[in-house]
Structures are given as C-alpha cells and as structure tokens.
TILUMNU-455294 format. One record per residue: x, y, z of N, C-alpha, C, O, CB in turn; chain; residue number from 1. Coordinates in steps of 0.2 Angstrom, whole numbers, plus 5000, padded with zeros to 4 digits. Glycine has a CB too. Layout:
<nodes>
 n.east n.north n.up ca.east ca.north ca.up c.east c.north c.up o.east o.north o.up cb.east cb.north cb.up chaine num
      X       Y    Z       X        Y     Z      X       Y    Z      X       Y    Z       X        Y     Z      A NUM
...
</nodes>
This chain:
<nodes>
 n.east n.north n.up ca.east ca.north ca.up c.east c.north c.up o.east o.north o.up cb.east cb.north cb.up chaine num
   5704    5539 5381    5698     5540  5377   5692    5540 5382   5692    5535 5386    5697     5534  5372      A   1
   5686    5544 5381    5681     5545  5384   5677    5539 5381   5677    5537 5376    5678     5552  5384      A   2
   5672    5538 5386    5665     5532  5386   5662    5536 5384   5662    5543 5384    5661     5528  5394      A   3
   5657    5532 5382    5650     5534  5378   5647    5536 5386   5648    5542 5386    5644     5526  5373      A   4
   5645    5536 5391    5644     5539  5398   5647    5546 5399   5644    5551 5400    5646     5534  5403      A   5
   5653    5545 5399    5654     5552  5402   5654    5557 5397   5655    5563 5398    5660     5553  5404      A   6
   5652    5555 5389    5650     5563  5386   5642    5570 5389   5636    5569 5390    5647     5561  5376      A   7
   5645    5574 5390    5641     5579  5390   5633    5578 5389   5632    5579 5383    5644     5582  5386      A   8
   5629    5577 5391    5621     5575  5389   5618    5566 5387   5612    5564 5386    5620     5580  5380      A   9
   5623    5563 5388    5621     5558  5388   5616    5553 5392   5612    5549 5390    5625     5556  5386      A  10
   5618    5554 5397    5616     5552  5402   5608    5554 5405   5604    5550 5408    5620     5554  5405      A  11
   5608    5563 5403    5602     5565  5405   5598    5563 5398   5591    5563 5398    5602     5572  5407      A  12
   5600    5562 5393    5596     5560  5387   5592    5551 5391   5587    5549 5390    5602     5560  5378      A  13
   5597    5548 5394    5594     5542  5395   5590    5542 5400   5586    5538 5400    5598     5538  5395      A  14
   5593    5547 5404    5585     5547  5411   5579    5549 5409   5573    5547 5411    5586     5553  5418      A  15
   5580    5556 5402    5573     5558  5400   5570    5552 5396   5564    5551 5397    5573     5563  5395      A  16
   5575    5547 5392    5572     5542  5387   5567    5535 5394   5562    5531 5394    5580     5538  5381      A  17
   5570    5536 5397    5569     5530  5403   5563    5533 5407   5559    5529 5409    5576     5530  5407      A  18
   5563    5540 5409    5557     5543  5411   5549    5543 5407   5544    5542 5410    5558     5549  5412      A  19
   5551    5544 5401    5546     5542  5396   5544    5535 5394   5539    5536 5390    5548     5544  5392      A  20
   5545    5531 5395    5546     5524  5395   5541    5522 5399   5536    5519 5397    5553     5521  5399      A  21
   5542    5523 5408    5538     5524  5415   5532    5528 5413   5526    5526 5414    5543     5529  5420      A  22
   5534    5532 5410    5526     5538  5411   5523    5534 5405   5517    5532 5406    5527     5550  5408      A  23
   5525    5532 5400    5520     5529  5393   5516    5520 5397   5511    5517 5397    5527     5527  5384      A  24
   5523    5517 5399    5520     5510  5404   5513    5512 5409   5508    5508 5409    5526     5508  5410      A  25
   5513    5518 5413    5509     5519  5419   5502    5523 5415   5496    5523 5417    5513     5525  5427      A  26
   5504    5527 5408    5498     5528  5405   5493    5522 5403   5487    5522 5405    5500     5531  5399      A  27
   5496    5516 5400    5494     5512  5396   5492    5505 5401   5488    5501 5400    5498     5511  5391      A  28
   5496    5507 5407    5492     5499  5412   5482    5502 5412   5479    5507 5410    5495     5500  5425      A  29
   5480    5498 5413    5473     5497  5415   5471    5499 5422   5474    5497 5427    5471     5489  5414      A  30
   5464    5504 5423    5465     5503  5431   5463    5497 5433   5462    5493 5428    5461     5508  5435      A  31
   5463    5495 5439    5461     5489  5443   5454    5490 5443   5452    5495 5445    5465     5489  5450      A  32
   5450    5485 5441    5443     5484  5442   5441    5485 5450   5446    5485 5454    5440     5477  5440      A  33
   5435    5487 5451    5432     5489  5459   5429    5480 5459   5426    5476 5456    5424     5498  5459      A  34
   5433    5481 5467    5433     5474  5468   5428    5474 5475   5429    5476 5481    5441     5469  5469      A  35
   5420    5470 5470    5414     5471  5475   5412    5465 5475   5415    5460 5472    5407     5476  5472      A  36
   5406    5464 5482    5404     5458  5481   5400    5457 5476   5398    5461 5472    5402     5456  5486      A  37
   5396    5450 5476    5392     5447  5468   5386    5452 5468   5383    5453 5462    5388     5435  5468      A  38
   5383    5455 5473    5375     5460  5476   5379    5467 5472   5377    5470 5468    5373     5461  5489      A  39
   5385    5468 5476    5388     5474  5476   5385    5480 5482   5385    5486 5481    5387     5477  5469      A  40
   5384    5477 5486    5382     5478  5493   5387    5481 5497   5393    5479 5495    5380     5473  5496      A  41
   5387    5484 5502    5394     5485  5505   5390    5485 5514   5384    5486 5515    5398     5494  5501      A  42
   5393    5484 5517    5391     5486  5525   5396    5491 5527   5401    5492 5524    5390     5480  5530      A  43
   5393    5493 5533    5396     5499  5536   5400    5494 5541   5399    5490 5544    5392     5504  5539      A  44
   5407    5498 5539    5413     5497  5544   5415    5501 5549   5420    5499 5551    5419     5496  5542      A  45
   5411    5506 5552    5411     5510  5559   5412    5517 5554   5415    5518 5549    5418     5509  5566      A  46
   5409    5519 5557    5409     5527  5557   5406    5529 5548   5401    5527 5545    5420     5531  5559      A  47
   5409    5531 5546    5408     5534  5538   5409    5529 5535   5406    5530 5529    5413     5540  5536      A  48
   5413    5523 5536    5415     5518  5531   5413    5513 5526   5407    5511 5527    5418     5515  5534      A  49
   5414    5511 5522    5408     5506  5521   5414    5499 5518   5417    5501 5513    5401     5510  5515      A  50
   5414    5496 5519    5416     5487  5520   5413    5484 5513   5407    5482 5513    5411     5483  5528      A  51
   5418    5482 5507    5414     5477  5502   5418    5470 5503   5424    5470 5506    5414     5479  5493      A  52
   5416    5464 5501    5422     5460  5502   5418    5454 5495   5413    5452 5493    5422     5457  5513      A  53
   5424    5451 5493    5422     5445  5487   5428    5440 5489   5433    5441 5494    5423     5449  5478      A  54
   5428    5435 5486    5433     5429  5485   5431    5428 5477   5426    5427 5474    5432     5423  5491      A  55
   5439    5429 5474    5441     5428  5467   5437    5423 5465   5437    5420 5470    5448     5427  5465      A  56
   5433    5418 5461    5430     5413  5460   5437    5409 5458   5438    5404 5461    5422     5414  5456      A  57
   5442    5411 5453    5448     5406  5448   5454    5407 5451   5459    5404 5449    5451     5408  5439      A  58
   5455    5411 5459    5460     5410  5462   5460    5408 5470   5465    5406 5473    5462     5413  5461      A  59
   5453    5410 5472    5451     5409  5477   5454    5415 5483   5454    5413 5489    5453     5403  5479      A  60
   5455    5421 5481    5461     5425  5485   5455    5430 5489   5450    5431 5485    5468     5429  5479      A  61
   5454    5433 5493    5450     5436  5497   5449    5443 5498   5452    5446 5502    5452     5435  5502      A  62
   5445    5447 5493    5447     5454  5494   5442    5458 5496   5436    5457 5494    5449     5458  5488      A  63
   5445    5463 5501    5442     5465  5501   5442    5474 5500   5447    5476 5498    5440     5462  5505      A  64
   5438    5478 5501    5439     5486  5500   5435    5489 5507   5431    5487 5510    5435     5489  5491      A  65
   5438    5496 5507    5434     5501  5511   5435    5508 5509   5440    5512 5509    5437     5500  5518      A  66
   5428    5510 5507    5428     5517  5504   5426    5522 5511   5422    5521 5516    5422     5518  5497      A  67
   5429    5528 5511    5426     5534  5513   5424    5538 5512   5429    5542 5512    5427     5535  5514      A  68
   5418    5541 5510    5416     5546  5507   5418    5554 5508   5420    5555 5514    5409     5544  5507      A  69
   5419    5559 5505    5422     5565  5509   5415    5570 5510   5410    5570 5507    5428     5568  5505      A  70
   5417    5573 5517    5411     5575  5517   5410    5582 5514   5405    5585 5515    5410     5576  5523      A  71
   5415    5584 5511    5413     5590  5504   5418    5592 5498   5424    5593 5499    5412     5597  5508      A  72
   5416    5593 5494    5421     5595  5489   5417    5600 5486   5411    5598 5485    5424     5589  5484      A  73
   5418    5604 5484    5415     5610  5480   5415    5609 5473   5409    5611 5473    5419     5617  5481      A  74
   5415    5608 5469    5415     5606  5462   5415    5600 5459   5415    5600 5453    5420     5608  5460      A  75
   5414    5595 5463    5415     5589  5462   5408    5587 5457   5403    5585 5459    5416     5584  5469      A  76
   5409    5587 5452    5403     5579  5448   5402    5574 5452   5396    5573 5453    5406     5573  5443      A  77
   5406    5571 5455    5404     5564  5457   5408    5564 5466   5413    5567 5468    5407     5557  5451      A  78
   5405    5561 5470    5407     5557  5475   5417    5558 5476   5421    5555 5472    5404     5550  5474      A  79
   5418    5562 5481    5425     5562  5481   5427    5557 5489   5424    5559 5495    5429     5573  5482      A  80
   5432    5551 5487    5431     5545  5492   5441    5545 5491   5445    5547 5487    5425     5537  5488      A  81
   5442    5539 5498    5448     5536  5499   5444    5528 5496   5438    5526 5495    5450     5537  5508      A  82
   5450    5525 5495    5448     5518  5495   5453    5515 5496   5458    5517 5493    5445     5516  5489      A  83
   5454    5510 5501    5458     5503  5502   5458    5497 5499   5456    5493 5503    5458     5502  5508      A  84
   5459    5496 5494    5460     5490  5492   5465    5483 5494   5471    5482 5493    5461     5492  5486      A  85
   5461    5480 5496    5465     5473  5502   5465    5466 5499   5459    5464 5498    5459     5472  5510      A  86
   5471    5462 5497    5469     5455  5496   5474    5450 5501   5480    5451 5502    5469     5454  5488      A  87
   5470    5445 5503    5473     5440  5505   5475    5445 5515   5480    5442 5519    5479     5438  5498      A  88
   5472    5449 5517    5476     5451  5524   5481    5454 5521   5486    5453 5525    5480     5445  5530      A  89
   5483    5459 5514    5488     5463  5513   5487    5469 5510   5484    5468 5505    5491     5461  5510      A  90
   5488    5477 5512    5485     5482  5508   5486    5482 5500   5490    5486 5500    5487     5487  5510      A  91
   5485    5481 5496    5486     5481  5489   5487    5490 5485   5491    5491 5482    5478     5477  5487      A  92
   5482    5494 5486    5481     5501  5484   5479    5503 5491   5477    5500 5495    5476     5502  5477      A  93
   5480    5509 5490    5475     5515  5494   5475    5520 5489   5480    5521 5486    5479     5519  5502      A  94
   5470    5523 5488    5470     5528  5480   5465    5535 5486   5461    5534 5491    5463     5522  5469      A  95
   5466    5541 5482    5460     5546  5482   5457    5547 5479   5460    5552 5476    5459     5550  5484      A  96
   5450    5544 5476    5447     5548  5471   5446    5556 5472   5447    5558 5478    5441     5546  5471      A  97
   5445    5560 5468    5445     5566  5469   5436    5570 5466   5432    5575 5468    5452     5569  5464      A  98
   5435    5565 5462    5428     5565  5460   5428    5572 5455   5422    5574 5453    5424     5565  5467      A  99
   5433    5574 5454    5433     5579  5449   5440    5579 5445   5444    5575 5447    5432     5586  5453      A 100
   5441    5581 5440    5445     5581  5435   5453    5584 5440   5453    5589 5443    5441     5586  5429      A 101
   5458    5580 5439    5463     5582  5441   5468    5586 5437   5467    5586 5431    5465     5578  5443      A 102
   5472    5589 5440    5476     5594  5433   5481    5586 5431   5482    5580 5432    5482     5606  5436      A 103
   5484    5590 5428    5492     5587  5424   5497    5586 5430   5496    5590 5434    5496     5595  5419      A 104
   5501    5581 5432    5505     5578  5437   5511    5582 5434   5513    5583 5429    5507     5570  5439      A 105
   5512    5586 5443    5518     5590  5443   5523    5590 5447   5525    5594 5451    5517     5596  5444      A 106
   5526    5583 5447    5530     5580  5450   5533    5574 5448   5529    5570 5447    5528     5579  5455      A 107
   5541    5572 5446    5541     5566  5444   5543    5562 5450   5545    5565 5455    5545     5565  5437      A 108
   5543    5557 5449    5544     5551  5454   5552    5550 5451   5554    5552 5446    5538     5544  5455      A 109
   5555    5547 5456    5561     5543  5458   5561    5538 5452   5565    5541 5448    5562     5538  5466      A 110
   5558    5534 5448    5558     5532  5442   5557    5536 5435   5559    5534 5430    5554     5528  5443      A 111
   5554    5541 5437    5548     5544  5432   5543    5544 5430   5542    5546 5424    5549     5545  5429      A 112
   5539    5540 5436    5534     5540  5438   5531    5547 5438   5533    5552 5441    5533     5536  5444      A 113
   5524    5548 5435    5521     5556  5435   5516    5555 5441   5513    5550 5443    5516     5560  5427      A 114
   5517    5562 5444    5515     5564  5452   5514    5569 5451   5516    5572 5446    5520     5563  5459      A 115
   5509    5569 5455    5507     5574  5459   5507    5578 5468   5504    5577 5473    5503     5571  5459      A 116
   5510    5583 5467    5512     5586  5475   5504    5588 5478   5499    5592 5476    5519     5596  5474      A 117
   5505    5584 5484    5499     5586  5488   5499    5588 5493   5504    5586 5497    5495     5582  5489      A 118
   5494    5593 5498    5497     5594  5505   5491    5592 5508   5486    5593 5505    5499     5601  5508      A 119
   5493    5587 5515    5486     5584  5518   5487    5587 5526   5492    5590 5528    5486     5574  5518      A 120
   5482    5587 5529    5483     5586  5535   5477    5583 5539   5471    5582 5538    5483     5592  5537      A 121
   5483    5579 5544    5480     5574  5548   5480    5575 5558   5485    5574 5562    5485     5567  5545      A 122
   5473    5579 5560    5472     5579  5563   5476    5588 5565   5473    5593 5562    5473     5573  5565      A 123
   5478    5589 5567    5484     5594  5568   5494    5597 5565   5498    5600 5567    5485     5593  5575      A 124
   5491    5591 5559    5499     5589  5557   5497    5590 5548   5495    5585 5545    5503     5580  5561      A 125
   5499    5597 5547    5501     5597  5540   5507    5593 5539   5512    5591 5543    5502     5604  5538      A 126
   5505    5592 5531    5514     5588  5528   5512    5587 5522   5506    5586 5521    5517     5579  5529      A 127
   5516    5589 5518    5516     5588  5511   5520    5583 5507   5526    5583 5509    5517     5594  5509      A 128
   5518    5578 5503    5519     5570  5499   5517    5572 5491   5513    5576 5489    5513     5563  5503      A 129
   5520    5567 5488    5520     5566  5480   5516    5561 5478   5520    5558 5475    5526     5566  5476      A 130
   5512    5559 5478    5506     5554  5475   5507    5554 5468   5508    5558 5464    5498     5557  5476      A 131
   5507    5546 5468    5507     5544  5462   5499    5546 5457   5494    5544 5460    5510     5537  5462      A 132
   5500    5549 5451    5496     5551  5446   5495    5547 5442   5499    5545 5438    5498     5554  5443      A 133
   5487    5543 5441    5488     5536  5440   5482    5540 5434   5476    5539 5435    5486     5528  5447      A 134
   5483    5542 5428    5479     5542  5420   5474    5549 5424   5468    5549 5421    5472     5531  5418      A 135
   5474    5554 5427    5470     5556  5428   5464    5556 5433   5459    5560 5434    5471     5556  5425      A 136
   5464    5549 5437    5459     5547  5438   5457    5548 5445   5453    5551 5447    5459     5541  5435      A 137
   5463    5545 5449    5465     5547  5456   5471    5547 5457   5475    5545 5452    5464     5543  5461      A 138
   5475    5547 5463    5482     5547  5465   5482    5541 5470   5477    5539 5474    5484     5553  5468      A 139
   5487    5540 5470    5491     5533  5476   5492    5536 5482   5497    5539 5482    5499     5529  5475      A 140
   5489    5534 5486    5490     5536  5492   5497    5533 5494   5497    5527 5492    5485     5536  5496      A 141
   5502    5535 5500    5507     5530  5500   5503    5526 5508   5498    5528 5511    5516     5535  5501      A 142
   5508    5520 5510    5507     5519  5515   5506    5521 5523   5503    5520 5528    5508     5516  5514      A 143
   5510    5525 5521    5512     5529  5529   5507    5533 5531   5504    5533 5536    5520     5535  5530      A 144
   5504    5537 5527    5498     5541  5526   5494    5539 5527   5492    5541 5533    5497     5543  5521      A 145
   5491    5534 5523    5486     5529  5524   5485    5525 5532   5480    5523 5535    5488     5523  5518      A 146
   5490    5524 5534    5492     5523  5543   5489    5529 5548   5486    5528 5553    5502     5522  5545      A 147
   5492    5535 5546    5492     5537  5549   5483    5541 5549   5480    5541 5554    5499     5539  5549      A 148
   5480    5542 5543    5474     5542  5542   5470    5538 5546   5465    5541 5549    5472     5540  5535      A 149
   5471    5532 5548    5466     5527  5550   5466    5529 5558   5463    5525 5562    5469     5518  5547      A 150
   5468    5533 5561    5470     5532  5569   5468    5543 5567   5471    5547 5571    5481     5527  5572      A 151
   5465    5545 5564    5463     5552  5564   5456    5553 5566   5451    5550 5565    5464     5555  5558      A 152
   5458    5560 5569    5448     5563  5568   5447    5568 5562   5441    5570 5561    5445     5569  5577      A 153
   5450    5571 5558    5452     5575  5552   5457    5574 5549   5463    5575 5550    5453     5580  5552      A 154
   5453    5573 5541    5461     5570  5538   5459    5576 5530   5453    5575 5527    5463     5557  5536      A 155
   5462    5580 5529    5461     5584  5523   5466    5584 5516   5473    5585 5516    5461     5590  5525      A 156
   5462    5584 5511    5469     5585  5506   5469    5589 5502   5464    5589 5498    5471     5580  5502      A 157
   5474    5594 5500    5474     5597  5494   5476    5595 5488   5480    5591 5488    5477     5602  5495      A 158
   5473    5597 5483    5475     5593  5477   5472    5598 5473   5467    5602 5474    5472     5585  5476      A 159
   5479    5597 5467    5476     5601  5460   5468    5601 5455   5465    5596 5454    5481     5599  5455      A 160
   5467    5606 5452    5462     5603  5447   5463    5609 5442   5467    5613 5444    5454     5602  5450      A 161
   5461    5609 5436    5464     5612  5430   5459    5620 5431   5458    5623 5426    5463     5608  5422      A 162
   5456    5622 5438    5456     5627  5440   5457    5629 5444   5454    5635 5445    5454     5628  5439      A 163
   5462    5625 5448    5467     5627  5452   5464    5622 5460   5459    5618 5461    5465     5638  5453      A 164
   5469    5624 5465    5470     5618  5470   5462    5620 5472   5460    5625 5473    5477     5618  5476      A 165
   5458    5612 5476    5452     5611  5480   5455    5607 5486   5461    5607 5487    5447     5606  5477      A 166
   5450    5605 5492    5452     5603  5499   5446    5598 5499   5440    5598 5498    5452     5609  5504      A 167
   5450    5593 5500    5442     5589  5500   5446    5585 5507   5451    5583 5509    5440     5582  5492      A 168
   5438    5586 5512    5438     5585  5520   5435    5575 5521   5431    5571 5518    5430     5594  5524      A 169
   5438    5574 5525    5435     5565  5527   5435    5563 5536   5440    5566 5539    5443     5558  5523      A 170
   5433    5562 5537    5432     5560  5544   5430    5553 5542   5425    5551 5539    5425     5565  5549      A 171
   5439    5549 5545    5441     5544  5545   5438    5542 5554   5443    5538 5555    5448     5545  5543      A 172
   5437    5542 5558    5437     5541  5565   5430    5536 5567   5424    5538 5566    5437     5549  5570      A 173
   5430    5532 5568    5424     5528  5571   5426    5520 5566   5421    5516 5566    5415     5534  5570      A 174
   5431    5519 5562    5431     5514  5557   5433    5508 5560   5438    5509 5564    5436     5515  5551      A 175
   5431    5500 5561    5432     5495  5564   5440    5494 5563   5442    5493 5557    5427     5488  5562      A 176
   5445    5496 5567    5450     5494  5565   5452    5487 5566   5457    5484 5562    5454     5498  5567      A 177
   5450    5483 5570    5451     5475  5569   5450    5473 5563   5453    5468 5561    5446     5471  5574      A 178
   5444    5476 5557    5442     5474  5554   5446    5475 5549   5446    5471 5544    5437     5474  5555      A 179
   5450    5481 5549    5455     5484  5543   5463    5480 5545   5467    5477 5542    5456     5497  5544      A 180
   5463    5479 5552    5470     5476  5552   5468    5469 5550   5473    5466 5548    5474     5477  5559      A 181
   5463    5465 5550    5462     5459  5547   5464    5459 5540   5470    5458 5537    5456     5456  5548      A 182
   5459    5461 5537    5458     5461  5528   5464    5464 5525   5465    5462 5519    5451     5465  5526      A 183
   5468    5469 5527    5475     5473  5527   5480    5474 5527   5485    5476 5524    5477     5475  5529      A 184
   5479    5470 5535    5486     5471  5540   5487    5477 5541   5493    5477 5543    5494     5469  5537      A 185
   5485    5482 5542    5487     5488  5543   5483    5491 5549   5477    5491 5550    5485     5492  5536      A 186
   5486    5494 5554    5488     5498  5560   5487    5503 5561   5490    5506 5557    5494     5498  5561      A 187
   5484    5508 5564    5487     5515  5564   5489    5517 5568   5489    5516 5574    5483     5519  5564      A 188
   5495    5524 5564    5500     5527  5569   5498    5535 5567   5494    5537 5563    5508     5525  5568      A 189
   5504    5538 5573    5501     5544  5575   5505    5549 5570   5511    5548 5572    5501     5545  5583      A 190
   5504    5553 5567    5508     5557  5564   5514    5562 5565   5516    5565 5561    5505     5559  5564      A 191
</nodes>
C-alpha cells in the first residue's frame, strides 16, 4: 500500500502550501524601524558614508547604521541608498533601498521566500544573486556581497522596476573600516 507521500502531486501541493505560508509570514512582518540617534544626526564615516549610532534605552544594546547614498538613479522619487544595520559588534541587515518602486519578486528562495534576481558589479567583477524581497520596499543584501562592497571603488546594481530593470551606481571606497568592523564585525574581501 502507498503512503499519503508517494501519491502523485502531493508533495508539490505541500511545497506550494508551505511556500505560501513563507511569502504571507515575510508580507506581514513589520519593517524594522531606522535606528537613529535621539538628534537623528548622522556623521560622516569616510568617503560617501554617513555613521548613526543609538543605545536601546530598555535593553541597553548598541546600534548602530551606515547609509550610502547612490550617486544616480534615473527615475527615482527618493534617495536610492545601501544601509547596514549593526547591533551589539554584529551585522544585523544590509538592505538596498531602491528609492523607486520595485516590480514583483521573480525568484523564490530555498524556503519560499520571494526574491528578487539581481546583477551587481563590484569593481571589475560582474555576478549575479537573489535578494530577498522584503514588502516591496528594498531587498537583503546577502553578506558576502556586503564584504565584498565594503573593500570596492564601484559597486553597481541592477534591479527591476515595473518599467523595466534600472542601475543604480555607489562609490563605496574611502568608508572608515575600523569603524564598520567595530560596530559589525565585518571585513572586506575581494571578489
């Protein structure tokens, strides 16, 4: 007698039910609040960067952030930035804003997490990565990226938008890295 598993479709009915699950959980989280100091001040952390930093007042935990602004996006509304989000000496997020509306994620993740296929290039080294699609808003940058970003003189990304893919350019190079591997832990490597 055959298991309820080995019939025909059952299985992929449970990866679709289970994918949907993932995509409805990552709709409905909250994003993470921008974690500024009490002014909302920021200083510059070398080059393009700019350095906020707070301590939780009910936990006492240490965060800090570093945005980069990009130096062009063609269509954008608003400000198209990287952001590191750091607590306690650990990276927490690396996200890219896009500063414009992103299309629909066309990739699922290993869970069925909805993604986004992006192609970046860092320095002289195209590569293309699936960023997590987080409500439309930005994508997750992974960590290796994010490493290898921090130690670039050009770092570029292609990304969708619902009229088709933009390039938004950043000059990462001149950023205190003592100051990112403190608040981080994070290193840069070379692609």
């Amino acid at each position: 007698m055959r298991t309820l598993f080995h019939r025909v479709g059952v299985i992929p009915a449970a990866v679709r039910l289970a994918s949907l699950f993932v995509f409805l959980v990552v709709i409905s989280a909250p994003i993470l609040p921008a974690q500024e100091d009490e002014g909302g001040q920021g200083w510059s952390a070398g080059g393009n960067w700019t350095e906020y930093s707070s301590e939780d007042r009910m936990t006492a935990q240490h965060r800090t952030r570093f945005e980069l602004p990009a130096e062009n996006v063609a269509n954008s509304d608003n400000e198209a930035r990287i952001v590191l989000y750091c607590t306690d000496g650990k990276l927490t997020l690396a996200d890219f804003h896009p500063g414009s509306k992103l299309a629909r994620p066309n990739w699922p993740g290993f869970w069925g997490q909805p993604q986004m296929r992006v192609r970046v290039r860092i320095d002289d080294h195209p590569d293309e990565h699936s960023w997590n699609w987080v409500r439309g808003h930005f994508l997750s940058m992974d960590k290796g990226t994010t490493r290898e970003m921090l130690g670039a003189n050009i770092f570029r990304i292609e990304f969708q938008t619902p009229q088709g893919a933009e390039i938004a350019e950043f000059a990462p190079e001149g950023v205190d890295l003592a100051a990112v591997h403190k608040a981080c832990g994070l290193t840069p490597k070379k692609p």
